[in-house]
N, C-alpha and C positions, 0 to 999 in steps of 0.2 A: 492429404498432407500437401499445401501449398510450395509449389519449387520456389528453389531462392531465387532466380530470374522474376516470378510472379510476388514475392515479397519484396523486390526492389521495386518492382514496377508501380505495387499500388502504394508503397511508401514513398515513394518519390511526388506521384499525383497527389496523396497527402499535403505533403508538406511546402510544396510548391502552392497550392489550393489556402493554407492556410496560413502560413508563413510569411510566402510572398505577394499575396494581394491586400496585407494588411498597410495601409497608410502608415499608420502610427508606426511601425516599426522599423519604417526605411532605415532611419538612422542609425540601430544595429545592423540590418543588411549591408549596408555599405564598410562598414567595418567588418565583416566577416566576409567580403571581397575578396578573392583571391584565395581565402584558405582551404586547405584543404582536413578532414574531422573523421578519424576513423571510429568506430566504435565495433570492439571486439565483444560481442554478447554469446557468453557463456555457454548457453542452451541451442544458437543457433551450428557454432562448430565451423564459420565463414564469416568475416569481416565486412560489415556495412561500412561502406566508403563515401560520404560527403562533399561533393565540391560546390563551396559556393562562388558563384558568379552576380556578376548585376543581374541578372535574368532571372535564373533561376536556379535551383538546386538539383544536380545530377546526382542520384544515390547508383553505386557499383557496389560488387562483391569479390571484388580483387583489391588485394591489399598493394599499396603501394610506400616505396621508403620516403617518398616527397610528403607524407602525410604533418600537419604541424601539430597536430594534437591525437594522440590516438587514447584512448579509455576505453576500460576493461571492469564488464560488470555482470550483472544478473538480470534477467529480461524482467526478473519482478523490481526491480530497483529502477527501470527505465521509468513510470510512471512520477518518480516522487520530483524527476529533475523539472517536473513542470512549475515545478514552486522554486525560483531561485537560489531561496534562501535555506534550502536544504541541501545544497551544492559540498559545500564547507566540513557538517556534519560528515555525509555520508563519503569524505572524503579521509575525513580522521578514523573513523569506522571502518574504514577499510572493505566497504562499500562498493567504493569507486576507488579506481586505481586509475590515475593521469600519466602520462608520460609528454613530454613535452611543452606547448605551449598553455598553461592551463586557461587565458584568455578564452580560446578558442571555444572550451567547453562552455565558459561563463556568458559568454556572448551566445551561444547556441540555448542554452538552458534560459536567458534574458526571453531570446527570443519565443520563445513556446509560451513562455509566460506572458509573454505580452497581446498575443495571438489570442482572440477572439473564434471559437468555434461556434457555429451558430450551424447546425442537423437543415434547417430551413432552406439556408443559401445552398447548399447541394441537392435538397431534394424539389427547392422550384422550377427545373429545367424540365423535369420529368413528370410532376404529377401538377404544377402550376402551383404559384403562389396561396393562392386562398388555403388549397388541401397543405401544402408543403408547413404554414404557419400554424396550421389548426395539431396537426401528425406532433410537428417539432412541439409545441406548449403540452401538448398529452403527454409525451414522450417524459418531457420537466415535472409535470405532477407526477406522475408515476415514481419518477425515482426520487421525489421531495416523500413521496409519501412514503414508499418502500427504508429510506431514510430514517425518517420519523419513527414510523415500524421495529424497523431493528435498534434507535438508541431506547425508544421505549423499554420493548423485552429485555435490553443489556442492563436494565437499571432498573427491570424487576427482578430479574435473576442475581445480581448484584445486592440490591435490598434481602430479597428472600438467605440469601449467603450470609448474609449480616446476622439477620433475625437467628439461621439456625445456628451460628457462630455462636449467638451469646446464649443459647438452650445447652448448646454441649458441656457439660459441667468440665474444668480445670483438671488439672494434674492434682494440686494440692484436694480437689474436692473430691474425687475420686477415691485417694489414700483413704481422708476424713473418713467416708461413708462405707471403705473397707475395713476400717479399723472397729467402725462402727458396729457393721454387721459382726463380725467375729467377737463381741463385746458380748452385742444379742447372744449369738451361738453358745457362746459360754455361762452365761447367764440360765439360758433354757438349761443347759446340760447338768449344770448345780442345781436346777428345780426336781430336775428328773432324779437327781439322788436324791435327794431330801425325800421326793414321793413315797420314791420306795423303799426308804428307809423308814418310811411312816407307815406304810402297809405292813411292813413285818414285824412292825409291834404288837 
């Protein structure tokens, strides 16, 4: 189990790595200048603290009252703020709980989305370009394919639910086909008097 000093540490290199060496996205960085972004996550039990600066982003695990935005969520709900546009929902959803500036979160959630991760640029220092491009596009097919994979089987299993949906007979045809049988039942049971009422003649 990883210590919070070692979960700050490599989410800090994170997101300084991808965050902050993106071009396109100075223009949110410079707006999120100065703030300071806590996020209280549920599962961890210790508050990840955000300072952004021009440089770069210091993540702590001491909460501070100077914070201008603090949010309060579920570690599985971190994932979806990569899509901006899910901000809003998962905020009426009660989701995400804001307190404060809710900018702050909007420009932090901008920024993830804006952010280009590419597996390649981190692992060409180590294994060299040629391997690091070749690793990263396998890496792409695999989960394209693994993807593919699972909508597939969702939409055989789905079809197959369908199919045996409409095998299973009704409420109404169920009655039908009880009313039915006991019809039979009685039917046979008046044969059998008659029988033997014909044998003892």
């Amino acid at each position: 189990m990883p210590t919070m000093p070692m979960i700050t540490a490599l989410l800090e290199q994170g997101l300084n790595r991808t965050l902050w060496q993106d071009r396109g996205a100075k223009s949110t960085r410079q707006r999120l200048k100065g703030k300071i972004l806590t996020l209280n996550i549920r599962e961890l039990g210790q508050p990840l603290v955000l300072y952004f600066s021009d440089q770069q982003i210091d993540v702590l695990n001491t909460a501070t009252p100077d914070s201008d935005c603090t949010v309060t969520l579920s570690i599985t709900v971190l994932p979806q703020l990569q899509d901006r546009k899910n901000l809003t929902s998962l905020i009426k959803s009660s989701q995400v709980d804001v307190e404060g500036d809710l900018q702050v979160i909007q420009l932090f959630s901008t920024l993830i989305d804006l952010a280009e991760f590419d597996p390649a640029e981190y692992l060409a220092p180590w294994v060299g370009d040629l391997v690091a491009q070749s690793v990263s596009q396998t890496g792409k097919n695999i989960a394209h394919f693994v993807q593919r994979t699972l909508l597939r089987r969702q939409s055989q299993v789905g079809d197959t639910l369908i199919e045996e949906w409409r095998v299973v007979p009704g409420a109404l045809e169920q009655a039908w086909f009880c009313e039915e049988a006991q019809a039979v039942a009685r039917q046979c049971d008046a044969l059998e008097d008659r029988l033997s009422k014909l044998e003892t003649l």
